[in-house]
C-alpha positions as CSV (number, residue, x, y, z in Angstrom):
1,X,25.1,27.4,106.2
2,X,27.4,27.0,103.3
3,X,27.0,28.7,99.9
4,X,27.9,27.6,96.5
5,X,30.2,29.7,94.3
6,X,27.8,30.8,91.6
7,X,29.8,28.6,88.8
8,X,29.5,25.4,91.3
9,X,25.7,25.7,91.6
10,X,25.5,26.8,88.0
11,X,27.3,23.8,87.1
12,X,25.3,21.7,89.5
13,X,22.0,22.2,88.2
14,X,23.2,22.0,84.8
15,X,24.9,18.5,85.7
16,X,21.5,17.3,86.7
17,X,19.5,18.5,84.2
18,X,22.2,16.7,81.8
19,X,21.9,13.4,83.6
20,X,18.2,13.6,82.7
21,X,18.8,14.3,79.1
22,X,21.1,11.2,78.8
23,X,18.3,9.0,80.8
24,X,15.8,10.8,78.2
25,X,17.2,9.8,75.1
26,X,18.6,6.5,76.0
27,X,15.3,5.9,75.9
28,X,14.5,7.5,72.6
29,X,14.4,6.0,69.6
30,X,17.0,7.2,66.5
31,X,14.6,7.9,64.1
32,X,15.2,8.8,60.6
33,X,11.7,9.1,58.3
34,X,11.6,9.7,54.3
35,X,9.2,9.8,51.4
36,X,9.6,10.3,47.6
37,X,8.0,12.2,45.4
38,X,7.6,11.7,41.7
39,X,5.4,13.1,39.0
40,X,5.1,12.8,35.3
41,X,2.4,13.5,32.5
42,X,2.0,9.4,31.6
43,X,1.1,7.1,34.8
44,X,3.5,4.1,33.0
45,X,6.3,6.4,32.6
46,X,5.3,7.5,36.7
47,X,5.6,3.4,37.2
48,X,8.4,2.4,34.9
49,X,10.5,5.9,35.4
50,X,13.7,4.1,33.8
51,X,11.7,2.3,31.0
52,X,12.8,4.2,27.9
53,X,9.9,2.2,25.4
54,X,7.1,3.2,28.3
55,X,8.8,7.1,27.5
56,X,8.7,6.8,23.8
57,X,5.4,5.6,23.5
58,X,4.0,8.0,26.1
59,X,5.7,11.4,23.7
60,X,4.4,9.8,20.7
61,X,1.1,11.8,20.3
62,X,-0.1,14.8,19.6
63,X,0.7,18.1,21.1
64,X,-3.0,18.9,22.2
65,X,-3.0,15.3,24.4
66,X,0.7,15.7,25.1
67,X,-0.3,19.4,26.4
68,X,-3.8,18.4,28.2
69,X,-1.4,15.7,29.9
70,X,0.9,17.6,31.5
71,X,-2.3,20.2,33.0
72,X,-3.4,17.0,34.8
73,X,-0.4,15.1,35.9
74,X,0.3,12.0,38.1
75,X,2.0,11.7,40.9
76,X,3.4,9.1,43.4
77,X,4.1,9.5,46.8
78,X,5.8,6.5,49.1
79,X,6.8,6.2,52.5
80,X,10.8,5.6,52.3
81,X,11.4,5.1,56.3
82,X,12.8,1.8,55.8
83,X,15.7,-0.3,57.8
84,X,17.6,0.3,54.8
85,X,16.8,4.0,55.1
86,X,18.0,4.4,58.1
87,X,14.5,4.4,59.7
88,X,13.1,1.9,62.2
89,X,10.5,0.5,59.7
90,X,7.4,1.5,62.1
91,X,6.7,5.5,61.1
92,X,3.4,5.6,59.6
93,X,3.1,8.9,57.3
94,X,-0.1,9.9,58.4
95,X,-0.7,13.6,56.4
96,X,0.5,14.7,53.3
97,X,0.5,18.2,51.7
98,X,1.7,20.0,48.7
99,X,1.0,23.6,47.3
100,X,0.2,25.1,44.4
101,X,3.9,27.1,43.4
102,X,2.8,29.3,40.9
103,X,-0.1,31.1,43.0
104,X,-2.0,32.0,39.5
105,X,-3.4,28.7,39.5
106,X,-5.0,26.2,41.8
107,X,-5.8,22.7,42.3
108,X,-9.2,21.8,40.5
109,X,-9.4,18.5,41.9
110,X,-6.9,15.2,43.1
111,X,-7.8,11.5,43.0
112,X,-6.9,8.6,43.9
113,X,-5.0,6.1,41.3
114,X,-4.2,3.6,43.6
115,X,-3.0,1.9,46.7
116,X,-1.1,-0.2,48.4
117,X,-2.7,-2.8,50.6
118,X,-3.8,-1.4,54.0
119,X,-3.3,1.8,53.5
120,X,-6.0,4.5,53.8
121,X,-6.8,7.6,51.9
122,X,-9.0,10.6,52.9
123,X,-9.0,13.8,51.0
124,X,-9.0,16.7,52.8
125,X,-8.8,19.4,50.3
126,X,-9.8,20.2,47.3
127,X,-12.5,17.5,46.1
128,X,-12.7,15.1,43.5
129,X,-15.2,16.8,41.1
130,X,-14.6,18.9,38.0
131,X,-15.0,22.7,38.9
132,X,-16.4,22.8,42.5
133,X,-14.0,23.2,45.2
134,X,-10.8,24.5,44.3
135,X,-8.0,24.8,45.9
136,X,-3.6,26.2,46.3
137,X,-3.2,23.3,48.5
138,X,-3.7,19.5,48.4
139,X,-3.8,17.3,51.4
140,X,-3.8,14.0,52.2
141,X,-4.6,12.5,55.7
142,X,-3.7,8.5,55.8
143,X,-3.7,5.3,57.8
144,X,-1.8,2.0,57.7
145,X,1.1,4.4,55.4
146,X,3.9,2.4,56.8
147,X,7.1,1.8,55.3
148,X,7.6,0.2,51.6
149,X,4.2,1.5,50.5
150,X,2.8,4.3,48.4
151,X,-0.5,5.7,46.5
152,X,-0.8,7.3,43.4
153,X,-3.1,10.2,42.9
154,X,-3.9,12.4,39.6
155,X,-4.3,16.2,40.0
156,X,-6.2,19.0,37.8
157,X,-4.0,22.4,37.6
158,X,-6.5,25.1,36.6
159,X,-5.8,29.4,36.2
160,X,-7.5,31.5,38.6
161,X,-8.5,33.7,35.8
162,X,-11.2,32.1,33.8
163,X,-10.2,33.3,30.2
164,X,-6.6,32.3,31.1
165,X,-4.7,29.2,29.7
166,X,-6.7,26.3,30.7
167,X,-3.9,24.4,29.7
168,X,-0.8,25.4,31.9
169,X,2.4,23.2,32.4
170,X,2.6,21.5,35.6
171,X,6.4,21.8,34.6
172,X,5.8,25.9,34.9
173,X,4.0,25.9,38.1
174,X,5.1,23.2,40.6
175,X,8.5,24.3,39.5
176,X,10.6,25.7,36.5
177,X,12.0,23.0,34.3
178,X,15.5,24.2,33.8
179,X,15.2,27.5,35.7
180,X,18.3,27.2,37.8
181,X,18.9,27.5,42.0
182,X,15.9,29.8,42.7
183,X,13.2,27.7,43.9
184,X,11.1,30.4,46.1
185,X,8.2,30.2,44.7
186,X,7.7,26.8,43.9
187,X,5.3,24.4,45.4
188,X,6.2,22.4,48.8
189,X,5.4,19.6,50.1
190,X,5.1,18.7,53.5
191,X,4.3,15.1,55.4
192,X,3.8,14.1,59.0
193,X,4.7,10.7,60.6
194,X,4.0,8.8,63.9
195,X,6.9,6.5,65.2
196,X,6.3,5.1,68.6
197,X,4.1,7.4,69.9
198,X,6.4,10.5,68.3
199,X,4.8,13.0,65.6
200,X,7.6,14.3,63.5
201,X,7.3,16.5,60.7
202,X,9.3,16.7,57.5
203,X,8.7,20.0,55.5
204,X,7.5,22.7,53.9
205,X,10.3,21.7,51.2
206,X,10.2,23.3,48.0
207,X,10.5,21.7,44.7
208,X,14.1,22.1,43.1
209,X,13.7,23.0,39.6
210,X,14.6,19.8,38.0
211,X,17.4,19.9,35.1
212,X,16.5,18.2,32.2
213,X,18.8,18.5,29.0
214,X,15.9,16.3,26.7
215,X,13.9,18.0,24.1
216,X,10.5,19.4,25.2
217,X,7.8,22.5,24.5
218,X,5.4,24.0,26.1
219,X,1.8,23.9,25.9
220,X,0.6,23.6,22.3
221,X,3.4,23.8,20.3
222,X,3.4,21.9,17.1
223,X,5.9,19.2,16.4
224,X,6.6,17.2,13.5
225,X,8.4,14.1,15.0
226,X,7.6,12.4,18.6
227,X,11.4,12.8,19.2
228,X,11.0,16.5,19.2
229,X,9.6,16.2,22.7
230,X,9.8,13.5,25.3
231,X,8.1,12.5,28.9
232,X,9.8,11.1,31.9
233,X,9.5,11.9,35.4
234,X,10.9,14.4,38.4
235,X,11.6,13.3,42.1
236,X,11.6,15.2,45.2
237,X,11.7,14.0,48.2
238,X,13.2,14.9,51.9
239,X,15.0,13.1,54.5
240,X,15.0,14.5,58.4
241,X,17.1,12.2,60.9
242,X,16.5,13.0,64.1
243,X,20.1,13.6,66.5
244,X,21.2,10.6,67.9
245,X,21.2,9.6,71.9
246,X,25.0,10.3,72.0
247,X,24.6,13.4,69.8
248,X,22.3,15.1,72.0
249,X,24.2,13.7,75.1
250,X,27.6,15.8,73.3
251,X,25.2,19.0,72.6
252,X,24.2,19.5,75.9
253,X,27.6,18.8,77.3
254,X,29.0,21.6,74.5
255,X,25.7,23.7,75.8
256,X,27.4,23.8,79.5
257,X,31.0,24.9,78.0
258,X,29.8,27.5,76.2
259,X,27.5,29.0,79.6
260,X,30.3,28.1,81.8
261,X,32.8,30.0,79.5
262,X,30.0,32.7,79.1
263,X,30.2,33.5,83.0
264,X,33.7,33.3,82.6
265,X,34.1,36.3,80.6
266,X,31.5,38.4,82.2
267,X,33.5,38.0,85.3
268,X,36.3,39.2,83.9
269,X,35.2,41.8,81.9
């Protein structure tokens, strides 16, 4: 009977399992999947993010509105895994999540603002009503969320502590407006997608704290002039792609090199 030196068989089998990888991902699609993320105090400023009148008009009002706004802001979430994206235009996002950040408040309730046509919504957590289920986490499940579309849902930030600030900044607890790199304890946001029979999941990702040079206060600070504060909107969003065929193909190939060369050097050591 012949016998293999150990590198031939080692090499052997790893040969094989390689020429099953390539047959694998041939078959596999590229997929790259995306959503956005955008919030802001006034729902037109959420729609028209670039309209500078829909901004005006939305800070021209009084610091108690202006302040019981941003408690209970809007927020629009959309399905980005386009061609143009990179994506195949079939991944259906069919969960969505996002927590709380600052872990002194909660979630008092999310609802729906709208739709786009065919898609479904079903709230998982917390409810709809004032003051009854709260919650440090708000999920979405979905279905017909394909490409191109979106929904927009309004949430209720509330303090754990009931003689607290009923009226925090979603600004100061999704994330710190202008409060540099250090995004650790800011909420995240997670999403999951199905693409040809493929779950793939994007996140947790945690808010970056937005920079924002405009002027702007915090809770009920009194101003004399609309144009000492202003509204507009924050994005986050994240994009995974997933290796291509000939990318994996390469890995593996670099994966037997680097065992190969391992061996190598036990044997001469």
């Amino acid at each position: 009977m012949t016998h293999l030196h150990p590198d031939r068989a080692v090499l052997k089998s790893l040969a094989l399992a390689i020429a099953v990888l390539i047959v694998f991902v041939a078959r596999a699609p590229a997929t790259t999947v995306s959503y956005d993320l955008r919030i802001s105090e006034s729902l037109a400023v959420l729609k028209n993010p670039n309209d500078m009148h829909a901004q005006m008009m939305a800070a021209w009002t009084t610091p108690t509105t202006l302040a019981m706004a941003r408690n209970r802001p809007y927020l629009l979430l959309e399905n980005t895994s386009t061609v143009g994206n990179g994506g195949d235009g079939a991944a259906a996002m069919t969960s969505f999540s996002m927590t709380i950040g600052d872990t002194s408040q909660n979630f008092d309730w999310s609802r729906i603002v709208s739709a786009s046509p065919g898609v479904g919504v079903t709230l998982v957590t917390p409810d709809t009503l004032d003051n009854h289920s709260h919650s440090d986490v708000i999920t979405y499940n979905f279905t017909g969320f394909t490409p191109g579309k979106q929904i927009i849902f309004h949430i209720d930030i509330d303090p754990d502590m009931t003689t607290a600030n009923p009226f925090t900044d979603y600004r100061q607890v999704l994330f710190t407006l202008n409060g540099g790199p250090n995004n650790a304890n800011n909420s995240q946001t997670s999403a999951v997608f199905v693409d040809q029979n493929q779950t793939i999941q994007l996140g947790p990702t945690p808010w970056d704290n937005p920079i924002d040079s405009g002027p702007t206060v915090f809770g009920m600070q009194f101003v004399s002039h609309y144009m000492d504060d202003h509204v507009t909107s924050y994005l986050t969003g994240n994009v995974a792609p997933a290796p291509e065929p000939a990318g994996l193909a390469l890995a593996a190939i670099g994966g037997v090199g680097l065992v190969l060369g391992s061996r190598r050097f036990r044997h001469a050591s």
